[in-house]
BAFI-3210 file (N, C-alpha, C; in Angstrom, 3 decimals, decimal comma, padded with zeros to 6 digits):
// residues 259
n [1|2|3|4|5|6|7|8|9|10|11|12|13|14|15|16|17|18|19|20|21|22|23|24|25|26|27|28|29|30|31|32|33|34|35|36|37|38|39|40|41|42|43|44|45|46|47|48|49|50|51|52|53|54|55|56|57|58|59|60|61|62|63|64|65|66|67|68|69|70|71|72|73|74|75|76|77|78|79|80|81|82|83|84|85|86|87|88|89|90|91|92|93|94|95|96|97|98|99|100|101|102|103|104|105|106|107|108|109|110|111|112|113|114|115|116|117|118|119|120|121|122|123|124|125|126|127|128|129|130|131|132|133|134|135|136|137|138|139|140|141|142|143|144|145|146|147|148|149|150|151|152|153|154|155|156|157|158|159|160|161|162|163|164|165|166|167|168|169|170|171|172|173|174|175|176|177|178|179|180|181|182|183|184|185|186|187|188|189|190|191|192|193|194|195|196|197|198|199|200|201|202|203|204|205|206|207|208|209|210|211|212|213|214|215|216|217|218|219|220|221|222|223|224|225|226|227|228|229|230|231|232|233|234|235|236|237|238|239|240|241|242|243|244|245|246|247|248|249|250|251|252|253|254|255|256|257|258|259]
n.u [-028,952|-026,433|-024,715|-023,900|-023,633|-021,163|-020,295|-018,749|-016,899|-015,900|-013,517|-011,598|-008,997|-006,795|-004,557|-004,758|-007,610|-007,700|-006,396|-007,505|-010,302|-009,118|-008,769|-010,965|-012,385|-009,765|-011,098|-011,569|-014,127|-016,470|-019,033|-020,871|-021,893|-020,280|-020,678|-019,949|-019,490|-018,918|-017,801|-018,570|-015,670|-012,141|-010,483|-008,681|-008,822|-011,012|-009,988|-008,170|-010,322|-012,388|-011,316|-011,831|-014,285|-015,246|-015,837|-018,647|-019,515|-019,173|-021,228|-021,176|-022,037|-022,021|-021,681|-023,479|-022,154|-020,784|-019,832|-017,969|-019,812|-022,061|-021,089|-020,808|-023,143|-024,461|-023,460|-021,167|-020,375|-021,927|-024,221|-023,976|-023,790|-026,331|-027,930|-026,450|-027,561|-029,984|-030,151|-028,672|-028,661|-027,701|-027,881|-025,832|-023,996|-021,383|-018,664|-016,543|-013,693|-011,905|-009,652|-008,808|-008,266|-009,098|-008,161|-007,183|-009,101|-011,520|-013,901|-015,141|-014,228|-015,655|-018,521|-018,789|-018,607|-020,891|-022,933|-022,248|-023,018|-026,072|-027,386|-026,253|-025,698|-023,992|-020,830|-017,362|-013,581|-010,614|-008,435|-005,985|-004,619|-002,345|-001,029|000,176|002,549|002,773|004,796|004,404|005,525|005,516|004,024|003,041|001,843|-001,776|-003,145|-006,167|-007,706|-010,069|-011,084|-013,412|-016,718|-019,212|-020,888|-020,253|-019,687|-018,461|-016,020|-014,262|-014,075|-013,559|-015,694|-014,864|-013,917|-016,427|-019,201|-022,873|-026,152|-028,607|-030,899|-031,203|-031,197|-033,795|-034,769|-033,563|-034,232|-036,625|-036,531|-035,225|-035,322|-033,572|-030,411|-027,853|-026,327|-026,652|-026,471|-024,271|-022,862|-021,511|-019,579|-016,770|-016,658|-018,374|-019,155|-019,214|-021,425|-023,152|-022,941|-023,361|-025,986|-026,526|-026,166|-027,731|-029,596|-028,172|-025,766|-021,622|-019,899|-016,752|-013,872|-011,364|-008,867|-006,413|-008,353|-008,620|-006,775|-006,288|-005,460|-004,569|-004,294|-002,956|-004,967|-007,457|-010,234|-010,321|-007,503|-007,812|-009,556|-008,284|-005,895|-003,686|-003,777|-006,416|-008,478|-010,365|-012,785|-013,078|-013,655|-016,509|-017,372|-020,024|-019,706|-018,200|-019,362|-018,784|-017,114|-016,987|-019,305|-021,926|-020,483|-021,015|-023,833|-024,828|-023,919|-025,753|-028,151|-028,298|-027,778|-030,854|-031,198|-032,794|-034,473]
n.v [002,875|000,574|001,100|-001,686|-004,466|-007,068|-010,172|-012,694|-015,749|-017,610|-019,933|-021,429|-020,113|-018,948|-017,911|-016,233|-014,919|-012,223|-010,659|-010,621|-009,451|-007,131|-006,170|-005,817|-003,939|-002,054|-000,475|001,990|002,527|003,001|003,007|000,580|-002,951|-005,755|-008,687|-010,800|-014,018|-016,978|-020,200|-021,179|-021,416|-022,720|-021,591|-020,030|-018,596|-017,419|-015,640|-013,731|-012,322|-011,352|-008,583|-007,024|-006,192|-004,224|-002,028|-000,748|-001,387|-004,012|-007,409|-009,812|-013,208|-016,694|-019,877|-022,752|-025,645|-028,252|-031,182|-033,420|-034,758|-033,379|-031,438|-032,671|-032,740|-030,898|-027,719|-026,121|-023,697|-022,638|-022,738|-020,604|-018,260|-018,274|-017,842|-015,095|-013,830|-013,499|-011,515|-009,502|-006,148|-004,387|-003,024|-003,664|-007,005|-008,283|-010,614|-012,842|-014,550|-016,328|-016,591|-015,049|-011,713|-008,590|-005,888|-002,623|-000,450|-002,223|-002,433|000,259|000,267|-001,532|-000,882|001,467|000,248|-001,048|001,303|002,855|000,832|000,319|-001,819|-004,056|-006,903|-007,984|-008,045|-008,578|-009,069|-009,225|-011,779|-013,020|-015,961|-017,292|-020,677|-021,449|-022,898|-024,579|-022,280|-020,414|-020,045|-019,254|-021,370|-021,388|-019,632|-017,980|-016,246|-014,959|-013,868|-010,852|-010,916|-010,813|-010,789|-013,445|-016,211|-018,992|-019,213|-020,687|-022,230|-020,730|-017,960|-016,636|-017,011|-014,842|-012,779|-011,134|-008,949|-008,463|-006,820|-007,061|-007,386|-009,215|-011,858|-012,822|-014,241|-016,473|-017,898|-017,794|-020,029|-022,392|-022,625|-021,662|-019,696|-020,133|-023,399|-025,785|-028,812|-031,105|-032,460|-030,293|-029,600|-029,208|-027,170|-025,199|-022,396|-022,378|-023,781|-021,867|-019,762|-021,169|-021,486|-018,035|-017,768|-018,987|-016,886|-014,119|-012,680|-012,235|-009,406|-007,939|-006,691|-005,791|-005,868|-006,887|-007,301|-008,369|-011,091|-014,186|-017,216|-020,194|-022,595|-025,180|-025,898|-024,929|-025,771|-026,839|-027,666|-029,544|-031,544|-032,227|-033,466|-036,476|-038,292|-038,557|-036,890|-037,040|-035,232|-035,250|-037,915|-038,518|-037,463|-037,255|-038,553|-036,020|-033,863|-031,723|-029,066|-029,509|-031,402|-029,316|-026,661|-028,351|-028,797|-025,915|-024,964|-026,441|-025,697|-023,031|-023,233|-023,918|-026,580|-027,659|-027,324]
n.w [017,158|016,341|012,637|011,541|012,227|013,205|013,764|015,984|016,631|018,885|020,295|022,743|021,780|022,969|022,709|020,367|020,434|021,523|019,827|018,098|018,538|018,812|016,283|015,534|017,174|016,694|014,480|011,907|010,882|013,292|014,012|015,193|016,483|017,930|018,344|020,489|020,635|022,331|022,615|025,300|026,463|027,458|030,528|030,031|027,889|028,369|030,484|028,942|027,280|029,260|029,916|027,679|027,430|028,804|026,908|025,549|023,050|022,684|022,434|024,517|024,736|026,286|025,578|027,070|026,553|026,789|026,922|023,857|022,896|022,894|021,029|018,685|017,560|016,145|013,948|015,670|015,562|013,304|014,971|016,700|015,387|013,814|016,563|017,089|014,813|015,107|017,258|016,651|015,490|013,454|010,488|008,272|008,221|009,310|009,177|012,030|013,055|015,842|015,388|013,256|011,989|011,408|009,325|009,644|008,105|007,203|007,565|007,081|004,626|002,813|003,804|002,362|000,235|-000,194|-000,168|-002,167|-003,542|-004,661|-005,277|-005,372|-002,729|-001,150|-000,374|-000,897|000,376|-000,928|000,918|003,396|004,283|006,679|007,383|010,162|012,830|015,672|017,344|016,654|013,890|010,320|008,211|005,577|003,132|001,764|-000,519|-000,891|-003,799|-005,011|-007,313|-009,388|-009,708|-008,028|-008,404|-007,495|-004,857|-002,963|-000,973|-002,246|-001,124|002,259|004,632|007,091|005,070|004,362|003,707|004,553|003,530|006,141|005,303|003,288|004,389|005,079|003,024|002,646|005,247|005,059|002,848|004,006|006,507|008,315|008,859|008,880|008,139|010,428|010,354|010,906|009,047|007,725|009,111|008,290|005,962|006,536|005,963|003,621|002,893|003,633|001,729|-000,751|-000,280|000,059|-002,531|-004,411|-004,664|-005,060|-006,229|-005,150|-004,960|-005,509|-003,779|-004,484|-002,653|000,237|002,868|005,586|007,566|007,829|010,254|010,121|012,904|015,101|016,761|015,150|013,433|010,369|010,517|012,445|010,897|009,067|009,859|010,448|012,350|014,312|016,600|019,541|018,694|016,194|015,804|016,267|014,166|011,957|008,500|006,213|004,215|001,009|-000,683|-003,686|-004,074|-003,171|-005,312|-007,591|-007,441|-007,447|-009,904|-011,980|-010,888|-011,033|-014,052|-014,278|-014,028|-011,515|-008,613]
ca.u [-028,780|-025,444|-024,971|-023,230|-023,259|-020,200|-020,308|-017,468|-017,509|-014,711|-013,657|-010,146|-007,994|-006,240|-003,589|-005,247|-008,881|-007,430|-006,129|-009,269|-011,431|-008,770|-009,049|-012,422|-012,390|-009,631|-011,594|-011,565|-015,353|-016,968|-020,483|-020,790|-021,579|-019,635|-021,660|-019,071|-020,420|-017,877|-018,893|-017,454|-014,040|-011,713|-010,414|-007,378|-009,367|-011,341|-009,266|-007,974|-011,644|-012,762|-010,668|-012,299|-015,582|-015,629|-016,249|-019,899|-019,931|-019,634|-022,412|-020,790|-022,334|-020,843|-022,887|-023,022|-021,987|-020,049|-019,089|-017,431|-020,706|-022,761|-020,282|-020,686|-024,421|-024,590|-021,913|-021,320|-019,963|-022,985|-025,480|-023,742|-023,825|-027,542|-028,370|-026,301|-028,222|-031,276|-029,969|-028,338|-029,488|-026,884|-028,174|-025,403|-023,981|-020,075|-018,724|-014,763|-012,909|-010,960|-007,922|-009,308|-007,541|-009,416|-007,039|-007,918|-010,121|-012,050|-015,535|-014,901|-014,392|-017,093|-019,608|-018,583|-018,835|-022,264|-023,746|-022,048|-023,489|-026,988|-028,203|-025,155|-026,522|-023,265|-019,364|-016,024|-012,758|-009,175|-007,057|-004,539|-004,475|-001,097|-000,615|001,098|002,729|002,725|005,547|003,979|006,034|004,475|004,289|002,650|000,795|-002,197|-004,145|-007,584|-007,869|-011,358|-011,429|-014,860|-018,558|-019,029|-021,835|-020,087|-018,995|-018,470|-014,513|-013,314|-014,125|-013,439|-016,709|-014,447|-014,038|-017,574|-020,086|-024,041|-027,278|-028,973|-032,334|-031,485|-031,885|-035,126|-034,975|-032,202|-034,678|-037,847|-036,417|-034,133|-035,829|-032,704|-029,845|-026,255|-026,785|-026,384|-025,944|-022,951|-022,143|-021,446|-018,332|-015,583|-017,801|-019,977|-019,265|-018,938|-022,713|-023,857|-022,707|-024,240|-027,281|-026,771|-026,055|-029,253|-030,502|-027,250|-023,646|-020,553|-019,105|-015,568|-013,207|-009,353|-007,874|-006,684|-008,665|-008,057|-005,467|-006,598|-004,455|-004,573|-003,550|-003,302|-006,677|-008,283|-011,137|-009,838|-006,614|-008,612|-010,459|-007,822|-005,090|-003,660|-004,208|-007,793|-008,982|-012,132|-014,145|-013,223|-013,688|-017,584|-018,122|-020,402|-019,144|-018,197|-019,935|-017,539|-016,969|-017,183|-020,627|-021,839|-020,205|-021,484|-024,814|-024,942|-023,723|-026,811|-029,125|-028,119|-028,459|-032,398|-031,952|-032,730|-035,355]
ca.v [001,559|000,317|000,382|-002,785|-006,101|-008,061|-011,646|-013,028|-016,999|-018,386|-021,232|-021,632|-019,485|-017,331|-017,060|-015,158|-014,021|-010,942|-009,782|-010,940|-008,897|-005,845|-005,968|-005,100|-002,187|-001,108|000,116|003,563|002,954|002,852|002,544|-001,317|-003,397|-006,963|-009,700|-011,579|-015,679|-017,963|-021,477|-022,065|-021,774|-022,724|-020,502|-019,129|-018,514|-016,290|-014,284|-013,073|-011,742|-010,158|-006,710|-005,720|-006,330|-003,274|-001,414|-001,102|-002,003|-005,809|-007,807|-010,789|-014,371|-017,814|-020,647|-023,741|-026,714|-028,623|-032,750|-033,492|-035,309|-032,186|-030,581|-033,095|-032,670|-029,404|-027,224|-025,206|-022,238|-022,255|-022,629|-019,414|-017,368|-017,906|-017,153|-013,822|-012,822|-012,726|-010,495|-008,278|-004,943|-003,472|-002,615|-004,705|-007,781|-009,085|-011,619|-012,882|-015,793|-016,052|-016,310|-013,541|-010,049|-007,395|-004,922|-000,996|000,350|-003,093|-001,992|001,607|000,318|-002,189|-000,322|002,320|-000,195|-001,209|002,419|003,415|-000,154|-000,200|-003,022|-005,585|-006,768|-008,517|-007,847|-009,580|-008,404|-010,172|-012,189|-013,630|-016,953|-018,511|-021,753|-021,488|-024,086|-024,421|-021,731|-019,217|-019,958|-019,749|-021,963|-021,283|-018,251|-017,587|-014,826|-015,279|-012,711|-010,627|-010,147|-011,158|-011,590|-014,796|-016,845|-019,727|-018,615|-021,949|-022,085|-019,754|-017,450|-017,113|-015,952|-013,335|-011,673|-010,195|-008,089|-008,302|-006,444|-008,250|-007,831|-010,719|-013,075|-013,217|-014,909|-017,324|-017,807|-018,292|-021,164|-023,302|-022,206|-021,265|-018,882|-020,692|-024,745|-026,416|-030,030|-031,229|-033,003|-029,100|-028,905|-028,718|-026,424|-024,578|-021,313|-022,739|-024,272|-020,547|-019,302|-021,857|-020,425|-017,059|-018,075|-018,972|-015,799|-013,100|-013,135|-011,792|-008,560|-007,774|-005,805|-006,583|-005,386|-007,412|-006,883|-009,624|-012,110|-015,700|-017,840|-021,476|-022,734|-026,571|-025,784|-024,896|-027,063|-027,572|-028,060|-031,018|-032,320|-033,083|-034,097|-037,437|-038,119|-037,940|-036,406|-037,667|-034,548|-035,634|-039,145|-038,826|-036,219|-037,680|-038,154|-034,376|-032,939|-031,415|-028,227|-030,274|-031,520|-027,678|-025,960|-028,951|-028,440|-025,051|-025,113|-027,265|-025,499|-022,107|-023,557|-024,154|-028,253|-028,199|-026,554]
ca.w [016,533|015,203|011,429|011,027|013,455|013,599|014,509|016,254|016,976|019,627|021,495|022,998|021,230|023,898|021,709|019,171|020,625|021,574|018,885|016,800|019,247|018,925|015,277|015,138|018,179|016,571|013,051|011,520|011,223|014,505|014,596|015,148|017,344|018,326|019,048|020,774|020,993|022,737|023,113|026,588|026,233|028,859|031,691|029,786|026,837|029,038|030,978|027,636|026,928|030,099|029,851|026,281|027,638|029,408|025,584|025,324|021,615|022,557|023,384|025,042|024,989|026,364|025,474|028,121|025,742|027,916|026,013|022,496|022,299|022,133|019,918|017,063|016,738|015,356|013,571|016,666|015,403|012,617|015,690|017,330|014,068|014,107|017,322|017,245|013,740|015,613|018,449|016,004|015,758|012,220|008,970|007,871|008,897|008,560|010,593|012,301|013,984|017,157|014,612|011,852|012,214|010,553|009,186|009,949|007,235|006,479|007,864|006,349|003,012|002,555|003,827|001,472|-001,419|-000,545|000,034|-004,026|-005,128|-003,907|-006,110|-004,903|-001,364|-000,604|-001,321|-000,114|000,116|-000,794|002,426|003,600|005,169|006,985|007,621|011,500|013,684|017,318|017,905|015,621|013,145|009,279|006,835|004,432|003,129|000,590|-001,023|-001,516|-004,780|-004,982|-008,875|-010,134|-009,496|-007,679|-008,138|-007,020|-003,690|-001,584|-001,011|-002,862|-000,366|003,354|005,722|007,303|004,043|003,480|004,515|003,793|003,979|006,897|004,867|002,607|005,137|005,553|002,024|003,155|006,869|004,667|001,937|004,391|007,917|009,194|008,324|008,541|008,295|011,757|010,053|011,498|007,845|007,056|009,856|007,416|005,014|006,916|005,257|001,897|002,666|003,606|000,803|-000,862|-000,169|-000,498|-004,675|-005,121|-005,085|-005,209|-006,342|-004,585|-005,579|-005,341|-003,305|-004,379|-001,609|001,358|004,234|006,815|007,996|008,920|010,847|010,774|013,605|015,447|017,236|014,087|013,195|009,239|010,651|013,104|009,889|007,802|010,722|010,152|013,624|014,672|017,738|019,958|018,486|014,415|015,577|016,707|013,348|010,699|007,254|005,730|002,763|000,037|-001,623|-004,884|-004,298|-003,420|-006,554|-008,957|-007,756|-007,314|-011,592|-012,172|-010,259|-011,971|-014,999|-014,201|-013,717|-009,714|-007,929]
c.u [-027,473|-025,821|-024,825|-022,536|-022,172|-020,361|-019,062|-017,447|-015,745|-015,332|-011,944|-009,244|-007,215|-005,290|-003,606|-006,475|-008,306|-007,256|-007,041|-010,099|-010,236|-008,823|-010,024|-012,440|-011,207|-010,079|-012,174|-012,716|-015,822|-018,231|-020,705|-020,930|-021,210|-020,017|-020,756|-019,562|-018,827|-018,928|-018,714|-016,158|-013,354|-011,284|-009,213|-007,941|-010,037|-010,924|-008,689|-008,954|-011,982|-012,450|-011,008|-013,411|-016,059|-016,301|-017,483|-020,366|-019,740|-020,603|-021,417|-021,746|-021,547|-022,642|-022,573|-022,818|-020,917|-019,441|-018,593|-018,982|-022,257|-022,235|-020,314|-022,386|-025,017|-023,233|-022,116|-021,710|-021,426|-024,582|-025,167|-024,017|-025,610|-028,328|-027,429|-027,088|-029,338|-031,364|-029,376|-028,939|-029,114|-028,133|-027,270|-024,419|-022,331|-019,205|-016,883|-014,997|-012,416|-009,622|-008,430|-008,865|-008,009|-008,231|-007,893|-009,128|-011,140|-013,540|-015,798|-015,189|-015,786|-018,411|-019,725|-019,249|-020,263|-023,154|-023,517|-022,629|-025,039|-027,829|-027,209|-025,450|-025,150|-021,638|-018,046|-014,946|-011,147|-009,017|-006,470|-004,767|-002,851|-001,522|000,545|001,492|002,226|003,477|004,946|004,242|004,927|004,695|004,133|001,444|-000,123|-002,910|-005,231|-008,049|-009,956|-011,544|-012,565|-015,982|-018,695|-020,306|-021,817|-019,106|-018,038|-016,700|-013,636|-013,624|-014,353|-015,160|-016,400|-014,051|-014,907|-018,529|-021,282|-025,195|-028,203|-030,555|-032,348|-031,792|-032,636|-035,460|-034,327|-033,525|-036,200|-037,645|-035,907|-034,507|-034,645|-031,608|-028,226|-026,718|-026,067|-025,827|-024,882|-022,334|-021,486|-019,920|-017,257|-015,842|-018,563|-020,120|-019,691|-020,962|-023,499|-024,055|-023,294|-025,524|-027,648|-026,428|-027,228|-030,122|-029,483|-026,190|-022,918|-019,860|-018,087|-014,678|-012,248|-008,543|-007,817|-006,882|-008,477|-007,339|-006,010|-005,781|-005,006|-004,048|-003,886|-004,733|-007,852|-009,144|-010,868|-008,830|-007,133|-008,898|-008,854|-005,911|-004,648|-004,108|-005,685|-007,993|-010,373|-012,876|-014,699|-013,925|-015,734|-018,292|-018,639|-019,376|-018,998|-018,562|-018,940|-017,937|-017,407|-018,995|-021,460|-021,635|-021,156|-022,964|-025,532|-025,086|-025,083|-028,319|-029,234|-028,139|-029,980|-032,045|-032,079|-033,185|-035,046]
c.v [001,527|-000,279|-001,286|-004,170|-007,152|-009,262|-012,236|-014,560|-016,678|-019,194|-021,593|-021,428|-018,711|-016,882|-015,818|-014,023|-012,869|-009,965|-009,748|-009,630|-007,076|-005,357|-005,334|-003,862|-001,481|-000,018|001,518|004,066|002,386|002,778|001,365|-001,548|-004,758|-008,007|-010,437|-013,213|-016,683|-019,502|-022,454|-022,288|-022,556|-021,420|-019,617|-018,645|-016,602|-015,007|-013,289|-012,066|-011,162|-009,051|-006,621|-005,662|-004,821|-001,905|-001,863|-001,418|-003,611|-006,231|-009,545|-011,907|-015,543|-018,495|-022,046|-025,591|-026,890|-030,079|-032,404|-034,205|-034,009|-031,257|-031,178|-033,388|-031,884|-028,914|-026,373|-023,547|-021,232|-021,867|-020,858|-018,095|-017,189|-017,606|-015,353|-012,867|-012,540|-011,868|-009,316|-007,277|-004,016|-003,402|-003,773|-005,442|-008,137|-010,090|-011,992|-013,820|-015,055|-016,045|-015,838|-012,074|-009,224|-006,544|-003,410|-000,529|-000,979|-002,931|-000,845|001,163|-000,613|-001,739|000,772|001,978|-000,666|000,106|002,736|002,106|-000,468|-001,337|-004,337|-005,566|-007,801|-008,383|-008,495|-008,962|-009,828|-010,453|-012,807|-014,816|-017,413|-019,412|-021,387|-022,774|-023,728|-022,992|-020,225|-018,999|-020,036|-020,278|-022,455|-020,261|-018,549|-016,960|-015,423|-013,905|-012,443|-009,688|-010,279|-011,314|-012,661|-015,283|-018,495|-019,890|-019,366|-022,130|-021,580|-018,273|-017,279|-015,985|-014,744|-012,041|-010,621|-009,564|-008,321|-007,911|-007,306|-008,372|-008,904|-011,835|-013,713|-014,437|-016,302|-018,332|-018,822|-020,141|-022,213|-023,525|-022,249|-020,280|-019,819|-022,433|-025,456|-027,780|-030,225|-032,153|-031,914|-028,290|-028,162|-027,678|-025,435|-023,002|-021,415|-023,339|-022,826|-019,890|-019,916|-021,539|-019,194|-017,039|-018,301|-018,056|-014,200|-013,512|-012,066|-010,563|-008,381|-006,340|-005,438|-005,608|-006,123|-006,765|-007,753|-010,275|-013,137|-016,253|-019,395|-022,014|-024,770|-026,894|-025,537|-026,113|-027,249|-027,991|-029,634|-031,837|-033,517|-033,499|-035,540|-038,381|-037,274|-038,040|-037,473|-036,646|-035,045|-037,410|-039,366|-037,920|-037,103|-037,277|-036,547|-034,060|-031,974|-029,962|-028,369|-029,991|-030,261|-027,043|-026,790|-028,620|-026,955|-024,600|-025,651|-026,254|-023,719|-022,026|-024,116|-025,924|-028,625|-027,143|-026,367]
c.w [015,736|013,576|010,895|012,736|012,723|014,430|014,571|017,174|017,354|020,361|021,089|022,115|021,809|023,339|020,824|019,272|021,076|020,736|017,963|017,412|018,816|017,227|014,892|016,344|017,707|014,895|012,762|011,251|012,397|014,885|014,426|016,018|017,380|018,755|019,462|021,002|021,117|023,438|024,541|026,500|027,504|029,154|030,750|028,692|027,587|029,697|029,965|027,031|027,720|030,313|028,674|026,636|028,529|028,069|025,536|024,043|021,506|023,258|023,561|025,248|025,342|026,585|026,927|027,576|026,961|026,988|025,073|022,413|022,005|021,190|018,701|016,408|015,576|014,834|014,702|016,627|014,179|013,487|016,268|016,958|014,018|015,354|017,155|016,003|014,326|016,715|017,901|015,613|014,186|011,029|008,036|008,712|008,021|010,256|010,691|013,513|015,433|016,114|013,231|012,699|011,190|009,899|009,104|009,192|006,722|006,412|006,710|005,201|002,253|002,954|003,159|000,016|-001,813|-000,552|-001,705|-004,615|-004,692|-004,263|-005,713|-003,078|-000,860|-000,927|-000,142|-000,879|000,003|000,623|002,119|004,300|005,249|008,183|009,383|012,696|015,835|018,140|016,922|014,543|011,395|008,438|005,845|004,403|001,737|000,196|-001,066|-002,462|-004,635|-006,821|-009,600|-009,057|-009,610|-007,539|-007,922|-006,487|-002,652|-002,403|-002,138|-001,869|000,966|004,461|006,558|006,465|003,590|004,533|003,657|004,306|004,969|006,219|004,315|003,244|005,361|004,295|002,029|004,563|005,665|003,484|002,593|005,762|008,951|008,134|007,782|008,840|009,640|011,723|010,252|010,283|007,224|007,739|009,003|006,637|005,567|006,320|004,160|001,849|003,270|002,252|-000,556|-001,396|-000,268|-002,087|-004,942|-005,251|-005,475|-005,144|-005,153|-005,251|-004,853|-004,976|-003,362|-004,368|-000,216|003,056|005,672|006,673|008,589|009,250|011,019|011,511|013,685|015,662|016,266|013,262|011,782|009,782|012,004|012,421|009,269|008,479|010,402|011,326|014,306|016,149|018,427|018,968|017,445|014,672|015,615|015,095|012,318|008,970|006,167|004,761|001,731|-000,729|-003,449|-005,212|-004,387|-004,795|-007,348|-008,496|-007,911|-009,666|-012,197|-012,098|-011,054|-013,449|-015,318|-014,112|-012,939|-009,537|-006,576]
res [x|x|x|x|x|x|x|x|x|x|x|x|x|x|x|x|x|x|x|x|x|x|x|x|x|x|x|x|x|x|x|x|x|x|x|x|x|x|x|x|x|x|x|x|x|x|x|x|x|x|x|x|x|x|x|x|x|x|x|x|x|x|x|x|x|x|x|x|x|x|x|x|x|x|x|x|x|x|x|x|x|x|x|x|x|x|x|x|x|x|x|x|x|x|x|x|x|x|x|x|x|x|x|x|x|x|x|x|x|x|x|x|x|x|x|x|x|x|x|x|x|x|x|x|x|x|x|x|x|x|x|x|x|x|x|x|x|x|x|x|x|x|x|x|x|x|x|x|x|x|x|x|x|x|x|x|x|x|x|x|x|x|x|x|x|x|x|x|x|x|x|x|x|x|x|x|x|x|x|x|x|x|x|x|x|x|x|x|x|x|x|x|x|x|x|x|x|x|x|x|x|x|x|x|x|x|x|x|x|x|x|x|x|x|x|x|x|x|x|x|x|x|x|x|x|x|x|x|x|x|x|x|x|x|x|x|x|x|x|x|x|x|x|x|x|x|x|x|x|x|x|x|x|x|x|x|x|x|x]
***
């Protein structure tokens, strides 16, 4: 049994899924396994993916979503995330984009920090996000610092940053009857509304050191949201739910006035 399941959500990145996928095979800890979940990409997307697949530490899925009108029911990538937690097999659980680049020791060290902290059931490490155009070019970079105990997690921290005991879940599974929220009001958010949920019962401990590299790209669904120029997909997406709303109630609710 691998210690530690990796969840890895794509859809049409050929640019980058490679190097996302080599990020994680290439890590200095190695017992893991890769749940790979692509939501139907297209063909170029793919061919990009079929030569790592020969590494028996990925488990490869492609889902059969096919319209923009089944894509704006659900958060996709939140539906994918919960089907691969229940096929996962780790001890612990950390998860990565088609444009997230691990950096070498990121497994290594976080599973380090949860074995010396056995009472913190979740920890996140500094990144990097740039801002990238069409030509690769970047423009604009920014840290995401990991200096404090976070008990109000929702965007201030990126879902490829952390790693967590997959036991908590069940606590997450039993209050909400699901794990990552599927509500498609949660697109823009959907980490920030995980996280969310894991506050209501455990904070965030800190790693500050950067372990990954996100890449925003054109194809990137924030970079879709907040486009000036809306797409068919943004155009069919219910009204988006806010970081704001999240934190303030999360403040509330930690202060005992919300059950």
């Amino acid at each position: 049994m691998p210690r530690v399941s990796i969840i890895m959500t794509s859809y049409n990145k050929p640019k980058f899924v490679g190097k996302a996928i080599e990020g994680v095979l290439n890590q200095t800890f190695t017992d893991f396994e890769l749940l790979l979940m692509d939501d139907n990409s297209n063909e170029e997307t793919q061919e990009v993916i079929r030569p790592y697949l020969i590494d028996k530490r990925i488990k490869y899925y492609q889902s059969n979503i096919q319209e923009i009108s089944e894509r704006v029911k659900k958060v996709r990538y939140a539906v994918l995330i919960n089907e691969a937690i229940v096929k996962s097999k780790g001890e612990f659980i950390s998860y990565a984009t088609d444009d997230n680049i691990y950096r070498p020791t990121r497994i290594e060290k976080m599973i380090r920090y949860l074995e010396e902290h056995p009472n913190s059931n979740i920890v996140y490490s500094a990144s990097k996000t740039s801002h990238i155009d069409k030509y690769e070019n970047v423009l604009k970079e920014v840290i995401r610092p990991a200096k404090q105990v976070q008990w109000l997690a929702s965007c201030v921290i990126d879902h490829c940053s952390i790693m967590h005991r997959k036991a908590i879940l069940q606590d997450v599974y039993d209050k909400w009857g699901s794990y990552w929220d599927e509500n498609p009001e949660f697109y823009r958010v959907g980490d920030a509304r995980f996280f969310w949920r894991l506050n209501h019962f455990w904070p965030f401990h800190p790693l500050n050191e950067e372990l990954d590299d996100n890449y925003i790209t054109e194809t990137s669904i924030h970079h879709q949201l907040f486009a000036q120029e809306k797409n068919k997909f943004v155009e069919q997406l219910p009204p988006q739910r806010t970081c704001t709303e999240l934190r303030e109630y999360l403040r509330t609710y930690q202060r005992g006035g919300m059950e």
